[in-house]
C-alpha positions in Angstrom: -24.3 89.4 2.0 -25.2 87.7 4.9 -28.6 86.6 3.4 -26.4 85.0 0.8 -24.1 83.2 3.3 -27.1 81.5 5.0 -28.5 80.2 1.9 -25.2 78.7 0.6 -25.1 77.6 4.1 -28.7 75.7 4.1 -28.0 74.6 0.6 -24.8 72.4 2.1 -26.5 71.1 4.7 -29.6 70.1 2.9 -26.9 68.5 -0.1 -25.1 66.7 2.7 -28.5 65.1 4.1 -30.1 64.0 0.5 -26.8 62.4 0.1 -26.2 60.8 3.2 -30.2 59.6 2.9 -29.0 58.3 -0.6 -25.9 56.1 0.7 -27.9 54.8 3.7 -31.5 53.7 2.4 -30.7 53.8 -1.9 -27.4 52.6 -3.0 -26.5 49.1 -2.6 -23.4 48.2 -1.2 -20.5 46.3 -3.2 -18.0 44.5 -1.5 -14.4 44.3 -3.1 -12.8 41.0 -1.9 -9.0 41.1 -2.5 -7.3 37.9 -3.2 -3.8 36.8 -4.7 -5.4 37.0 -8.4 -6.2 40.6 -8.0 -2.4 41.5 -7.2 -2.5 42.3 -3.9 0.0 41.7 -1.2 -1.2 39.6 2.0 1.1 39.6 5.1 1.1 37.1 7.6 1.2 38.7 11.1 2.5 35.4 12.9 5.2 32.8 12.2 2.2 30.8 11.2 0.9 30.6 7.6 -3.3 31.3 7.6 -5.6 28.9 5.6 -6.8 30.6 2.8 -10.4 28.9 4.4 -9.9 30.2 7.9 -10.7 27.5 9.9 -11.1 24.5 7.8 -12.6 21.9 9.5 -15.8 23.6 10.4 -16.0 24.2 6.5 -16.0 20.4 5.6 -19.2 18.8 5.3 -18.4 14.8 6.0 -22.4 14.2 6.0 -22.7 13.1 2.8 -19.4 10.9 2.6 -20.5 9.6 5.8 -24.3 8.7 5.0 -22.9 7.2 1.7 -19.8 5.0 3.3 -21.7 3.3 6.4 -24.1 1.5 4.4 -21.1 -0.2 1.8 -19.3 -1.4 4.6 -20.2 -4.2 6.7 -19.2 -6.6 9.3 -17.3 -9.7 8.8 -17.1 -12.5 10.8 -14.7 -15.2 10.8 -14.8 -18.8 12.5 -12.1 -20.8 12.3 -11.8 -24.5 14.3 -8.7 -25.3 16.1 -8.1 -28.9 18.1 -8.2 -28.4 21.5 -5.9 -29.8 23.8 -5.5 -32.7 24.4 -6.1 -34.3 27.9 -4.2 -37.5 29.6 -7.1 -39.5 29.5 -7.5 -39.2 25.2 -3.9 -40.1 25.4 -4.2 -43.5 26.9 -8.0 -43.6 25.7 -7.6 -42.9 22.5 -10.2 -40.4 22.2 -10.0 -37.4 19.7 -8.6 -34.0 20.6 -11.5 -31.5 21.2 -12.3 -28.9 18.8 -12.7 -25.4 19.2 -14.2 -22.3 17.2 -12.4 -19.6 17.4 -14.2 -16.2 15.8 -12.5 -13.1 14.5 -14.0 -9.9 13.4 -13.5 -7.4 10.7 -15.1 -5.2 8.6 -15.4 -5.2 4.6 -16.3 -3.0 1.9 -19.0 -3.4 -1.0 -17.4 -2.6 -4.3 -20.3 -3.9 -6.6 -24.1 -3.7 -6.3 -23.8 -7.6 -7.2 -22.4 -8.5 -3.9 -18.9 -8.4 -4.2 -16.7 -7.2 -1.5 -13.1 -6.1 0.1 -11.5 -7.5 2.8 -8.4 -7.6 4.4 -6.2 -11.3 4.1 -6.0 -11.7 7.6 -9.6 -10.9 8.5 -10.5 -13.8 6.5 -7.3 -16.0 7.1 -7.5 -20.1 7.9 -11.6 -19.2 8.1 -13.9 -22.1 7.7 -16.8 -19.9 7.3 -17.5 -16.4 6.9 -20.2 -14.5 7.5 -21.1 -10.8 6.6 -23.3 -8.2 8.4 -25.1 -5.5 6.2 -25.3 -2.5 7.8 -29.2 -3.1 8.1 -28.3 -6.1 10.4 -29.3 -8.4 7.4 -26.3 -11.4 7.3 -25.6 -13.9 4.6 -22.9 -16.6 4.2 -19.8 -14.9 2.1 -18.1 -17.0 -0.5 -14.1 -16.4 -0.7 -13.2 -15.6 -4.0 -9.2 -15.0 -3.8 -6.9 -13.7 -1.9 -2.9 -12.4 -1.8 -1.5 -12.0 1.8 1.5 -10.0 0.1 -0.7 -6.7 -0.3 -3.0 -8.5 2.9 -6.2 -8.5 0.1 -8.8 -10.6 -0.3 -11.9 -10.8 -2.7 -15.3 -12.3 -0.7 -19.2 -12.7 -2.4 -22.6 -12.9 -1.1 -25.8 -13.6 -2.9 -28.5 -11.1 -1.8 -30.7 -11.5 -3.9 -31.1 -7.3 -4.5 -28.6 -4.9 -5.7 -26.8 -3.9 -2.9 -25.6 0.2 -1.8 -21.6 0.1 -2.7 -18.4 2.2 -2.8 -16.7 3.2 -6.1 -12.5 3.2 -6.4 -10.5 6.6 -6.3 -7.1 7.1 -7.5 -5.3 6.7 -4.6 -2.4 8.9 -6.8 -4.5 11.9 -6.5 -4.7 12.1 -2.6 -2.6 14.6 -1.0 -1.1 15.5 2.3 -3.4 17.2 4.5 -6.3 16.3 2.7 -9.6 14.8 5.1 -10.7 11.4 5.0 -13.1 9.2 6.4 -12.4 5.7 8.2 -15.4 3.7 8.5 -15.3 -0.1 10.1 -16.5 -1.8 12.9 -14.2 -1.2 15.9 -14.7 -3.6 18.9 -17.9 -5.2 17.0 -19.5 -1.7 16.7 -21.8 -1.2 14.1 -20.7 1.1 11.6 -18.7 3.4 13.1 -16.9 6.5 11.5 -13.7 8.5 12.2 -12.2 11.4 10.5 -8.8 12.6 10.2 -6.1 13.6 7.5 -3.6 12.0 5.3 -0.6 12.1 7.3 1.6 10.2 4.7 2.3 8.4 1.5 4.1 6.2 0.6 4.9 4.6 4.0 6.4 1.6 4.2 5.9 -0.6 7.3 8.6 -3.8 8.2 9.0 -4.3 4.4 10.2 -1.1 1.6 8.1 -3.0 -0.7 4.9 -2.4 0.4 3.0 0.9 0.1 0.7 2.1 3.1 -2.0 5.5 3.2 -0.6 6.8 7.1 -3.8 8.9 8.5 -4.6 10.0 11.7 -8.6 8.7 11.5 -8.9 6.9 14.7 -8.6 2.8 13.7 -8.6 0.3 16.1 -8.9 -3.9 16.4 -12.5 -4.7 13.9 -11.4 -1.8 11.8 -9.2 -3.8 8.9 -10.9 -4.7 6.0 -12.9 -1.5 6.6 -13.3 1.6 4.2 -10.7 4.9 3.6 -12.9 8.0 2.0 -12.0 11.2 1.0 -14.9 13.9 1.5 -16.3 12.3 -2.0 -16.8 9.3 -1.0 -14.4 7.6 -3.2 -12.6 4.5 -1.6 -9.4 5.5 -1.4 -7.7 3.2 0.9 -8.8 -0.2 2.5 -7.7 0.0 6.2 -5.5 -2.3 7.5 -2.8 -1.4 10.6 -2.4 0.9 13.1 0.8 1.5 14.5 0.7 1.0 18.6 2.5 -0.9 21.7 -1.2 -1.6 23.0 -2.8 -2.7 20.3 -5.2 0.2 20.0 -5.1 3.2 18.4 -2.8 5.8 19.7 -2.7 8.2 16.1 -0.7 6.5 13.1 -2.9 4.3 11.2 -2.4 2.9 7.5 -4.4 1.9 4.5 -3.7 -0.3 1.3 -4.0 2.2 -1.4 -7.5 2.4 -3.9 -5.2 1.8 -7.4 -3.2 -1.6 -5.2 -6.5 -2.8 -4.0 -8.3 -2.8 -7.2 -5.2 -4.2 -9.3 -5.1 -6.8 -6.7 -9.4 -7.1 -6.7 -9.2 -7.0 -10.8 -6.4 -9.8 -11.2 -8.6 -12.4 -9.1 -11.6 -11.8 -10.7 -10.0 -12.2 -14.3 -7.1 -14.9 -13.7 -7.5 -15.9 -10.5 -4.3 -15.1 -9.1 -2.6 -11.6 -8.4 -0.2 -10.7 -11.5 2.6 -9.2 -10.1 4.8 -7.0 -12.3 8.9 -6.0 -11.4 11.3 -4.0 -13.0 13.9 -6.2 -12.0 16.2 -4.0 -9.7 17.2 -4.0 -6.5 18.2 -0.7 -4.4 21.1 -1.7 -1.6 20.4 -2.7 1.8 19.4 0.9 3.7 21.6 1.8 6.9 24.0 -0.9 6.1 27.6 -0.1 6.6 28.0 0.0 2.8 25.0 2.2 1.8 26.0 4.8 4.8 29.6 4.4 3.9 29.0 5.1 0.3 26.5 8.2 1.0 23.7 5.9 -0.6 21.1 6.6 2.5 21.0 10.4 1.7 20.4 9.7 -2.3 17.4 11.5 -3.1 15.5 9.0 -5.8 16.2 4.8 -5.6 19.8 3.8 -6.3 20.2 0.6 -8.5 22.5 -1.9 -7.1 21.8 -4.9 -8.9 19.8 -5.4 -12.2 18.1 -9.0 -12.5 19.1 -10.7 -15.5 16.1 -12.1 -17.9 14.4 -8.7 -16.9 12.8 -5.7 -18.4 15.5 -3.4 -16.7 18.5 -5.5 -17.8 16.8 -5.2 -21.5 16.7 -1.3 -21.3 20.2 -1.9 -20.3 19.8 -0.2 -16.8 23.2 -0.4 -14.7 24.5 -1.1 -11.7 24.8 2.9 -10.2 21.7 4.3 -12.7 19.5 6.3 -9.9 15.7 6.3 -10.6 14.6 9.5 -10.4 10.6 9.4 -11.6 8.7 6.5 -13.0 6.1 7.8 -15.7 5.0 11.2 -13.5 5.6 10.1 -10.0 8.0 11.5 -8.5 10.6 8.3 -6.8 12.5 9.6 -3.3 12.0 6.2 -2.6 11.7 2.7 -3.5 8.2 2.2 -1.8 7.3 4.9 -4.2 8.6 3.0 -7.0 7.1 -0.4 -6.2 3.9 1.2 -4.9 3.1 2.4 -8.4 4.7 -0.8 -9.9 1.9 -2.5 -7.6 -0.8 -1.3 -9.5 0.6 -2.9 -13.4 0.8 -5.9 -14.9 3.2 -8.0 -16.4 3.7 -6.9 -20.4 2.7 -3.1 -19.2 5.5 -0.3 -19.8 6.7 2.3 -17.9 9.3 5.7 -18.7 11.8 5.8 -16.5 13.8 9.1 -15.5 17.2 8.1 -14.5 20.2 9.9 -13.2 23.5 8.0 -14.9 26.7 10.1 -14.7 25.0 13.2 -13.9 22.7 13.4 -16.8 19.2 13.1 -16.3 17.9 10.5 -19.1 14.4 8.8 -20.0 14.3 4.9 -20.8 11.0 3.3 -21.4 10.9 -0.4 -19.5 8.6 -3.2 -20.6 7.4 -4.7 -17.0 7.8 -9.1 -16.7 6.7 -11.0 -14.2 9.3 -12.1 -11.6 11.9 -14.9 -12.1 12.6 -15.5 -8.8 11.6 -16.5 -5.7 13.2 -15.9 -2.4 14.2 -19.6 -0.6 13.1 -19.9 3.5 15.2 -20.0 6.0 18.0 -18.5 4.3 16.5 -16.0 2.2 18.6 -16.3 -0.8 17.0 -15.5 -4.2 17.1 -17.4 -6.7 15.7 -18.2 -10.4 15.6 -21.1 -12.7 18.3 -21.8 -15.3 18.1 -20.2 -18.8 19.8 -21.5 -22.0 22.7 -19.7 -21.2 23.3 -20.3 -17.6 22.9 -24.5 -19.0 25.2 -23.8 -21.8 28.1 -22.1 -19.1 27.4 -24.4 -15.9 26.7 -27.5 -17.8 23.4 -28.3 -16.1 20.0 -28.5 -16.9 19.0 -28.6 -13.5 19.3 -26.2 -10.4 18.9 -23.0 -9.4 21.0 -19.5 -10.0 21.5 -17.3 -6.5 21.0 -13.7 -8.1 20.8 -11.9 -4.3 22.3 -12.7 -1.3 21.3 -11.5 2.4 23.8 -9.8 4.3 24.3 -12.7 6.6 25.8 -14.8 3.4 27.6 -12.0 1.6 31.2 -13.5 2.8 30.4 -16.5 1.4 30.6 -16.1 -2.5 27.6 -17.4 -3.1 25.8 -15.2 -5.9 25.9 -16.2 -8.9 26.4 -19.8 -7.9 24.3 -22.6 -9.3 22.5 -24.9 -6.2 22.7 -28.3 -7.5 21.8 -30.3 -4.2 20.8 -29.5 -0.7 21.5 -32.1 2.3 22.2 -34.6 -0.7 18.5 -34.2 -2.2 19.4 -33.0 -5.8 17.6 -29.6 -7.1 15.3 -29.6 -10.1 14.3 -26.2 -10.3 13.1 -23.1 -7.9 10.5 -24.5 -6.6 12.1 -27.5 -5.8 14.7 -25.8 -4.3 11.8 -23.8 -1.8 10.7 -27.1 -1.1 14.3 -28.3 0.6 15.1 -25.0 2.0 11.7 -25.2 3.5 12.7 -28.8 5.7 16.0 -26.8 6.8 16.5 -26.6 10.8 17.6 -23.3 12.4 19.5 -25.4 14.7 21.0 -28.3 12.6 23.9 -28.4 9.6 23.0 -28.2 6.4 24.8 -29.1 3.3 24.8 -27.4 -0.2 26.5 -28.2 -3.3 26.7 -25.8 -5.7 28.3 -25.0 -9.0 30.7 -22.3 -9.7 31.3 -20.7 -13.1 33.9 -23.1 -14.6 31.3 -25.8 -13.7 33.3 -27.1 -10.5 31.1 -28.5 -7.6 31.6 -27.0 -4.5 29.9 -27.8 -0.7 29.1 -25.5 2.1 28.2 -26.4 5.3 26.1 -24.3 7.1 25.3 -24.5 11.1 
C-alpha cells in the first residue's frame, strides 16, 4: 500500500513538471485585451476621465506634417513707401517731402505647384512690392492677384520656373475640439518655424459676429499671419491670422481663417476677380442690449431672426420676424458666427435647408442664397439698399436710398424704412452715392438729411 502511495505520489509530481515545462517553454501566450466592444465595464478611479490612448501626445507623430508644411510656406516681405516728414526748410524751399520704405513681414502658404500662394490682407496691405522667400532661401518677386480685407485674404503669384512643394485644402468642417494641429510661419523673421497645439475653439468670433476664426493654442506670434494651420495630415486647415494679447505676443489664444473660407475666398478671385459674397438676408438682434437681455434673446440657443431683408432669399422662403435658426444644412447653429461662417464658404444662386424653430415646431425651409442689396453708409452706419419698383411706385421716387437697419444710436429717430433723398443738400442717386456723401460727413459738424416717409412727405434731420 505504501508502494502504491509513492508511485501515485511520483506520478503527480512528474505530471505537474511536464506541464509546468509545457506552459513555460511550448505554449504561446495570448493576450485578451478587453475594450468597450467586448462588453466590459471600465471604471474610472479619479474624477478625471482617462484617454482611451493613455497619454496622447507622446503617440502623435507631427514629423511628417511637419517635414511636409515647412517647405509650402514661405516668407513674405512687404515694402511699402511713405513721405517723410517734412522739414521747415522744404516748406519755404519748396523741396519735396522725403520718402521712406517701410517693410513688413509675413509668412504665406503655397497652394499650387504653379506658384500660387495665400496670404493674409494685411501682410500684403498698401505694398508696392512684395517679395517671397522659399523655404530654400530662393526669393522671387510675388505678383498680387486679389485680395478681400473682410475675411483679411489675399491671393499672390510667383513665376519659378519649376513646380513648386505645396499644401492641399482640408475641410475646415471636419476639425474638432481637442484635435492637434500644426502652426507653421515665420515668427520674428525666423525661417520656418513650427508650433503645435490643439483646437481650442470654433466658431470664434473676434470684434465682429460675422466673422468665423479657428482659436488654437499653437504658439503664433508677430511674422506668423499669412502662415499655415495643419492637422497631423497635413491638410491646410486654417490660414493663421491673430493672436489675442495686451503685448502683442503670444500669450495662448490664437486664431485662424478657416480652410473651406480661405478657398471660397482664393476660388472667387481666381474665377471672377472679386469675392462673391452670399447672405441669407437676416439679421439676429443686437447681443447684450437692453432689449435682447430683457426679452431673454441672449440665452436662445440657435440665431433669433429679428429682421428679414426684403428682395432676399429669406424674405422669399417667407422667414419671419421671431423664426429661430436652429441648423443650416447639417451644421449645427448656437450661433450666428456659425451661421455666417458656413454661409462664408457659398455663393450667390447656392441653396441651403434651413431648420427653424417657429411657434415651437421645429420646421425645414430650403433658402436660395443672393448676393447682398445693401451696403452699410460710414459714419453713421445705417444700412441701406437701392430702390426697387415697388419702393418707386409707394415713395414716388426713382432716386434714393431705403434705410432697412438702424444702429442703436439712431433707433429713436424713426428712421428705418425711410427713403434718403439728399444729404447736406447734395441729392442721392443711389447706394453708392449715398456712401459717397456719408463718407465727406464730419464727426464734429451738423449734418443735414432729407428723407422721405411712406406717404411720400419730405422730412429733414439734423444731426450734430
Amino acid at each position: 500500500m505504501k508502494k502504491i502511495g509513492s508511485l501515485l505520489l511520483v506520478a503527480v509530481f512528474a505530471g505537474a513538471i511536464t506541464l509546468g515545462a509545457y506552459k513555460l517553454f511550448i505554449e504561446e501566450t495570448n493576450y485578451a485585451i478587453i475594450t468597450n466592444e467586448n462588453g466590459a465595464s471600465i471604471v474610472n478611479t479619479s474624477l478625471t476621465p482617462s484617454s482611451a490612448k493613455g497619454s496622447g501626445i507622446n503617440e502623435v507623430d507631427f514629423t511628417t506634417a511637419a517635414e511636409t508644411t515647412v517647405n509650402a510656406v514661405v516668407h513674405v516681405k512687404n515694402v511699402s513707401i511713405s513721405k517723410g516728414p517734412t522739414s521747415i526748410m522744404e516748406f519755404f524751399y519748396g523741396h519735396e517731402g522725403g520718402q521712406k520704405s517701410q517693410v513688413g513681414t509675413g509668412s504665406g502658404v503655397i497652394i499650387s505647384s504653379d506658384g500660387y500662394i495665400v496670404t493674409n490682407n494685411h501682410v500684403i496691405k498698401n505694398a508696392t512690392q512684395l517679395r517671397v522667400t522659399l523655404n530654400n532661401n530662393k526669393s522671387y518677386e510675388a505678383e498680387l492677384i486679389g485680395t478681400d480685407p473682410n475675411s483679411d485674404i489675399a491671393l499672390l503669384k510667383i513665376d519659378a520656373k519649376r513646380q513648386l512643394p505645396y499644401l492641399a485644402f482640408g475641410n475646415s468642417d471636419n476639425v474638432r475640439l481637442g484635435e492637434w494641429v500644426l502652426a507653421v510661419g515665420n515668427p520674428f523673421n525666423l525661417t520656418s518655424t513650427v508650433t503645435a497645439g490643439i483646437v481650442s475653439a470654433k466658431a470664434r468670433a473676434l470684434m465682429r459676429n460675422d466673422k468665423s476664426f479657428i482659436q488654437t493654442d499653437a504658439a503664433v506670434n508677430p511674422g506668423n499671419s499669412g502662415g499655415a494651420l495643419v492637422n497631423t495630415n497635413g491638410d491646410l486647415i486654417g490660414i493663421n491670422t491673430a493672436i489675442s494679447s495686451q503685448t502683442g505676443s503670444y500669450v495662448g489664444y490664437s486664431f485662424a481663417v478657416p480652410s473651406n473660407i480661405a478657398k471660397k475666398v482664393i476660388d472667387d478671385i481666381m474665377e471672377y476677380g472679386n469675392v462673391q459674397k452670399a447672405i441669407i438676408g437676416i439679421s439676429p438682434p443686437i447681443m447684450n442690449s437692453p432689449y435682447a437681455i430683457e426679452n431673454g434673446l441672449n440665452e436662445i440657443e440657435g440665431v433669433y431672426i429679428d429682421n428679414v431683408r426684403e428682395d432676399s432669399g429669406a424674405a422669399d422662403a417667407e422667414l419671419r420676424e421671431g423664426d429661430i435658426i436652429k441648423k443650416v444644412d447639417d451644421i449645427k447653429v448656437q450661433r450666428f458666427v456659425d451661421l455666417t461662417g458656413y454661409i462664408s464658404t457659398k455663393r450667390p444662386g447656392d441653396s441651403v435647408e434651413l431648420d427653424i424653430e417657429r411657434d415651437g415646431e421645429i420646421m425645414t425651409v430650403p433658402i436660395r442664397l443672393k448676393k447682398s442689396q445693401t451696403i452699410t453708409l460710414p459714419t453713421m452706419m445705417l444700412e441701406v439698399k437701392d430702390l426697387n419698383e415697388k419702393d418707386q411706385k409707394r415713395f414716388k421716387t426713382k432716386k434714393g436710398v431705403k434705410i432697412v437697419r438702424v444702429p442703436p444710436a439712431y433707433t429713436d429717430y424713426g428712421l428705418r424704412g425711410k427713403v434718403i433723398v439728399e444729404v447736406d443738400g447734395n441729392k442721392v442717386e443711389d447706394k453708392e452715392d449715398a456712401k459717397r456723401l456719408f463718407g465727406r460727413i464730419s464727426r464734429y459738424g451738423k449734418t443735414s438729411i432729407t428723407m422721405l416717409n411712406d406717404k411720400g412727405e419730405r422730412e429733414r434731420l439734423i444731426f450734430q
